[in-house]
C-alpha positions as CSV (number, residue, x, y, z in Angstrom):
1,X,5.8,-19.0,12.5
2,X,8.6,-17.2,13.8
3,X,11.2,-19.1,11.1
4,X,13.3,-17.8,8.2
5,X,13.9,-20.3,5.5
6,X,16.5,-19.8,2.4
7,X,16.0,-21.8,-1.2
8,X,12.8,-21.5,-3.8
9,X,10.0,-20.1,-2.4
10,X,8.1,-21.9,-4.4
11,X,9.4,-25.6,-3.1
12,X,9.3,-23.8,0.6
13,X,5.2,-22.5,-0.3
14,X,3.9,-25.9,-1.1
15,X,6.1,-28.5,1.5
16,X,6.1,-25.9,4.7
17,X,2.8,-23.2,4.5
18,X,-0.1,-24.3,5.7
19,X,-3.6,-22.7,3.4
20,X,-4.7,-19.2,5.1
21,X,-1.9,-19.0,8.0
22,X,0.1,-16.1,6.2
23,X,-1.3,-12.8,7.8
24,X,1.3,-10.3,5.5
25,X,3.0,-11.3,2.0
26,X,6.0,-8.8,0.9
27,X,7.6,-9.9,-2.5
28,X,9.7,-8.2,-4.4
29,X,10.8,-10.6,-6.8
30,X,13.8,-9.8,-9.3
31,X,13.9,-9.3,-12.9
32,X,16.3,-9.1,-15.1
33,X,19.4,-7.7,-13.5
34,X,21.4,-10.2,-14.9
35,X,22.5,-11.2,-11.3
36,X,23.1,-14.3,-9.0
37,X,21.9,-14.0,-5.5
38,X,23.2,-15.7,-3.2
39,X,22.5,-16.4,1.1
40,X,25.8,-15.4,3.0
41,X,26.6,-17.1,6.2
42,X,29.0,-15.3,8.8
43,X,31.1,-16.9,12.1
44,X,30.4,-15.7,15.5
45,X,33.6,-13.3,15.1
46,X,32.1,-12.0,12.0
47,X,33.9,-13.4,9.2
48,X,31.9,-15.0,6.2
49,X,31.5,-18.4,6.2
50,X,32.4,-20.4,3.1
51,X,29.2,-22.2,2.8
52,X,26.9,-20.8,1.1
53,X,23.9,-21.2,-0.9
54,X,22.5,-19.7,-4.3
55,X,19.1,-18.5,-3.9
56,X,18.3,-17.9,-7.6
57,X,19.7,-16.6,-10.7
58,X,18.2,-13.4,-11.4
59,X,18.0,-13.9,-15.1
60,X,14.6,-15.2,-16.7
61,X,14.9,-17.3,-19.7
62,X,12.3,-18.8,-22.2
63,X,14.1,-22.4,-22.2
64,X,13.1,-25.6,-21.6
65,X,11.9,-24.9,-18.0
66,X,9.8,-22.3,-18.5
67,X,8.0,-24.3,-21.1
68,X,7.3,-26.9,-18.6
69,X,6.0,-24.5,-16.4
70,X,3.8,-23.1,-19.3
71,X,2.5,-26.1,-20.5
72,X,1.7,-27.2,-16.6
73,X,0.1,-24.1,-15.5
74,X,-1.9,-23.8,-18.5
75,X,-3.4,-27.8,-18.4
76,X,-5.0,-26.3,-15.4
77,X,-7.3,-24.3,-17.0
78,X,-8.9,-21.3,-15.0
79,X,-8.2,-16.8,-14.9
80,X,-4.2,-17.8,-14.7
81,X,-4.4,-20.1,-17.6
82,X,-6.1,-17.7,-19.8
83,X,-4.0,-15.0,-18.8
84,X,-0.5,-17.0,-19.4
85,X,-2.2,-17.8,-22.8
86,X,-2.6,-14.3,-23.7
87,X,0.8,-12.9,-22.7
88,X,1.9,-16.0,-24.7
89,X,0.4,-14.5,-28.1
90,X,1.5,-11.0,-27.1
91,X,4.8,-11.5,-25.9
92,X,5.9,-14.6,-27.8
93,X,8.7,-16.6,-26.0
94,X,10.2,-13.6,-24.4
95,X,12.0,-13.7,-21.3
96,X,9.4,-11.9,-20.1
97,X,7.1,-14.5,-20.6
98,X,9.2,-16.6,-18.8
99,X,9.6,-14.3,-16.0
100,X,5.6,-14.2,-15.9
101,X,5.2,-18.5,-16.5
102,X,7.4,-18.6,-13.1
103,X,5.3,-15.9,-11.0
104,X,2.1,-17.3,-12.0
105,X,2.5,-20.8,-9.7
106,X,4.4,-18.1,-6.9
107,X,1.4,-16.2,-6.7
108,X,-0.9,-19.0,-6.8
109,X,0.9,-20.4,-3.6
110,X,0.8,-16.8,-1.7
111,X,-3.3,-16.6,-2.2
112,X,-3.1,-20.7,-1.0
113,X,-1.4,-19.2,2.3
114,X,-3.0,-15.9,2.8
115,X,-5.8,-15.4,5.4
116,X,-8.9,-14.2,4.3
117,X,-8.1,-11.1,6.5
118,X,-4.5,-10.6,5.3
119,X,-2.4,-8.6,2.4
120,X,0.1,-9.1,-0.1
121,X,2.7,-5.9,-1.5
122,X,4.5,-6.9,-4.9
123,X,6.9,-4.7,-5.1
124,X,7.9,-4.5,-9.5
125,X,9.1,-1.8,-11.5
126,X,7.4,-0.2,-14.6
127,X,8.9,-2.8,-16.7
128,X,6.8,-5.6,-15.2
129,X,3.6,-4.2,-13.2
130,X,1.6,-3.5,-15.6
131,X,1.6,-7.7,-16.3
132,X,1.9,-9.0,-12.7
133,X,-1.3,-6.4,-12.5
134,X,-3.2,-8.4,-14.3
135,X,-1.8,-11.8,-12.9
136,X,-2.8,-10.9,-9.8
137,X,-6.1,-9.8,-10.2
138,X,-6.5,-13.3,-12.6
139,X,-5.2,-15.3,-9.3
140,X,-7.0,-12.6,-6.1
141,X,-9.7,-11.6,-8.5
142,X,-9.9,-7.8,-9.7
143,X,-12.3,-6.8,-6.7
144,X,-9.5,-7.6,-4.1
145,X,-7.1,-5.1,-5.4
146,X,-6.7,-2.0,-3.4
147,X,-3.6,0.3,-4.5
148,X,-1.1,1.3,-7.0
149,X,1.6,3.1,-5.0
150,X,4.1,5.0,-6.5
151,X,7.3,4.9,-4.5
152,X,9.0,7.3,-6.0
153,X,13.1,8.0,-5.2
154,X,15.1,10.6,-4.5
155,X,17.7,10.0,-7.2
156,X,16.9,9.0,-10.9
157,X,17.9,5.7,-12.2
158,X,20.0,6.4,-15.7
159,X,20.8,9.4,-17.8
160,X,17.9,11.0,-19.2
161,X,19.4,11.7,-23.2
162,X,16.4,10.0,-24.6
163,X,13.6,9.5,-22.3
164,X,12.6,11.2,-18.8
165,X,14.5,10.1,-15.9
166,X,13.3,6.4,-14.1
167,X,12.8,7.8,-10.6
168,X,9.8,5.4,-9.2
169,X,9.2,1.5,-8.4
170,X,5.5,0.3,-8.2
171,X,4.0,-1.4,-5.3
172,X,0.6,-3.8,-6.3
173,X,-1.5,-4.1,-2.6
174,X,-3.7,-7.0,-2.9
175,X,-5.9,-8.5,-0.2
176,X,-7.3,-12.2,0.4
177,X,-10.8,-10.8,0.8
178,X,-13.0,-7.8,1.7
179,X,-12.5,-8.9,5.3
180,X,-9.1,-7.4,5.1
181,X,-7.6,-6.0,8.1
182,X,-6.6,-2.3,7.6
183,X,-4.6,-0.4,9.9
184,X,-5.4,3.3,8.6
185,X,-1.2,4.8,8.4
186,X,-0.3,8.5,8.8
187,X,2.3,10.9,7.8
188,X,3.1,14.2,10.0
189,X,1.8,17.6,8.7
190,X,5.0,19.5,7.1
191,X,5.9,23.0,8.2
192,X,4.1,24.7,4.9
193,X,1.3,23.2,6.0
194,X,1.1,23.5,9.8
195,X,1.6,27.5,9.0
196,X,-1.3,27.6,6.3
197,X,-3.8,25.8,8.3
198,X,-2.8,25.4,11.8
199,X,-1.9,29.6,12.3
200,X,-3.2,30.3,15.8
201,X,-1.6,29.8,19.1
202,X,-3.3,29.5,22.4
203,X,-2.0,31.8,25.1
204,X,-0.1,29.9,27.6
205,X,-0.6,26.1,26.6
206,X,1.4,27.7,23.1
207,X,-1.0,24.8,21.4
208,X,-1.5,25.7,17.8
209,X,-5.2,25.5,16.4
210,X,-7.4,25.8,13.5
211,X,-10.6,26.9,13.2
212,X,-13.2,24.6,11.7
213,X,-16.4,25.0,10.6
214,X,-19.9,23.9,12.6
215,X,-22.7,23.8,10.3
216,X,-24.3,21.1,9.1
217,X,-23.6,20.7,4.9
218,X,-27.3,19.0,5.2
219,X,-30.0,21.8,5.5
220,X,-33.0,20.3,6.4
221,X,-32.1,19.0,9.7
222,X,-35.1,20.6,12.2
223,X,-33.9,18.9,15.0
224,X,-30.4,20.5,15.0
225,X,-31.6,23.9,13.8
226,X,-31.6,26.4,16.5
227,X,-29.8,29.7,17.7
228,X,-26.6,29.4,19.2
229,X,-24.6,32.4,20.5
230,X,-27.0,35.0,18.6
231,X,-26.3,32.9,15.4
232,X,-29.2,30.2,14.3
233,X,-28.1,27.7,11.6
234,X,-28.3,24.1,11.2
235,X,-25.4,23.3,13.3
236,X,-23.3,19.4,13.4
237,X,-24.3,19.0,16.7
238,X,-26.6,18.9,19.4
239,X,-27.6,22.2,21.3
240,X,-26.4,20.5,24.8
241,X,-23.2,19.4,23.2
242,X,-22.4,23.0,21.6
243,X,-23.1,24.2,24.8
244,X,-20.4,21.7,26.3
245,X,-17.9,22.4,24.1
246,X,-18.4,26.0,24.7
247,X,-17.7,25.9,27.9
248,X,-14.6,23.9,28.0
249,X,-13.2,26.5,25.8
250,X,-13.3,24.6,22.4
251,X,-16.0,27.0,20.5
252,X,-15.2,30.4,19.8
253,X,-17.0,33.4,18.0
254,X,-14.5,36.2,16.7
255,X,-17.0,39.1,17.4
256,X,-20.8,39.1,17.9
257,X,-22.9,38.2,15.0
258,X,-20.1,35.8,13.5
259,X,-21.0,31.8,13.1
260,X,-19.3,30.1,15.9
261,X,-16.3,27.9,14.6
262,X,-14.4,24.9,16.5
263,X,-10.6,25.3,17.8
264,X,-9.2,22.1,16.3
265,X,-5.2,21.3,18.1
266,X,-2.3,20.1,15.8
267,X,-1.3,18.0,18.8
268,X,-4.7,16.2,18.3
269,X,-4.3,15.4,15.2
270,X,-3.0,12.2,13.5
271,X,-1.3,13.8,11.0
272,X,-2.3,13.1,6.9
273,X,-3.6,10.3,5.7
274,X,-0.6,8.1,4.0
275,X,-1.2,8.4,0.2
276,X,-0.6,6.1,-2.9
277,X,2.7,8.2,-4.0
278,X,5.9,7.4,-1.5
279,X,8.9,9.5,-1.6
């Protein structure tokens, strides 16, 4: 694709995006912070241009529009229309409900362009997610959801005088189907942690290690019960590959008659598996 475009996404969705060639959606669509955005163009020497083009107005409104786009969305029938019909009766004509009625043909468009292997982040706040929640799962279906992260900041949003603090957006990950891609995503070990688990230091390499356990958690295992180093259990692995490890070094036993435990390196290690709360 390789191409930026400015104006409605929606107009840019339907006249340029061809069905299932979108391998990554990231949205995080505005509400309500009563603001006009607008695409800045600067000269060569750095100066802003005077053209300029207003991307949206960041302020949703239940007016004759929106109706439009209920009435239109809802002659389709299907999940969507039922669900616009439902925040209808809740929410009345809110601007919320018009800031839903224009998502709903948004989101329709990103599943049009998404690949059956690809992903979609809506990034929202509280005030929102727990509706575009169900929108999406109406227009993805509710077995293609995957995560509610947290991203929590650093600094709080307000003055807490009458309520906690507001200190955390949401992020709804969504995929096209189960034949997502998935790129597992890791986060380095911090210090605490390192000097709980990771507290011995090999001589000479100064590689820190951990000691992890050998035995199998499944006891009736014949074929990979037998004595090893003066100790018999039912051990993870094979006799011949104990007997490997040993030998390089990798298996230890801290006096005689102990079970034999694996030297697991820090360096080896990946590092934690990234969670569903960002800070």
């Amino acid at each position: 694709m390789n191409t930026l475009y400015y104006g409605d996404n929606l107009d840019i969705l339907q006249r340029y995006i061809k069905d299932e060639s979108v391998d990554l959606v990231y949205l995080d669509p505005p509400f309500n912070s009563n603001a006009n955005y607008n695409v800045l163009f600067a000269q060569k020497d750095g100066s802003q241009s005077s053209a300029q083009i207003q991307a949206f107005e960041d302020t949703w409104q239940w007016d004759q529009n929106a109706i439009q786009t209920y009435t239109r969305e809802v002659e389709k029938g299907g999940p969507v229309a039922d669900a616009l019909r439902a925040f209808n009766l809740i929410l009345g004509d809110s601007n919320m409900m018009a800031y839903l009625t224009m998502m709903a043909p948004r989101l329709q468009e990103l599943r049009r362009v998404l690949k059956p292997t690809g992903s979609l982040y809506l990034h929202c706040d509280p005030t929102a997610s727990h509706y575009l929640k169900i929108l999406l799962d109406m227009v993805f279906g509710a077995e293609n959801f995957r995560n509610e992260i947290v991203w929590r900041r650093q600094n709080s949003k307000g003055l807490a005088f009458t309520r906690f603090a507001s200190n955390h957006d949401i992020i709804l990950y969504y995929t096209g189907t189960s034949e997502r891609k998935w790129n597992p995503q890791y986060i380095e070990h911090n210090k605490a942690y390192i000097d709980s688990f990771y507290k011995y230091v090999e001589p000479g390499t100064q590689r820190r290690y951990r000691l992890a356990d050998l035995t199998n958690p499944n006891k009736d295992r014949p074929n990979l019960t037998y004595e090893f180093l003066g100790v018999t259990r039912v051990w993870r692995w094979t006799k011949e590959r104990m007997q490997d490890a040993y030998e390089k070094g990798l298996i230890v036993q801290t006096k005689e008659g102990n079970v034999p435990v694996l030297k697991r390196y820090l360096d080896e290690s990946k590092g934690l598996p990234a969670q569903d709360l960002w800070s």
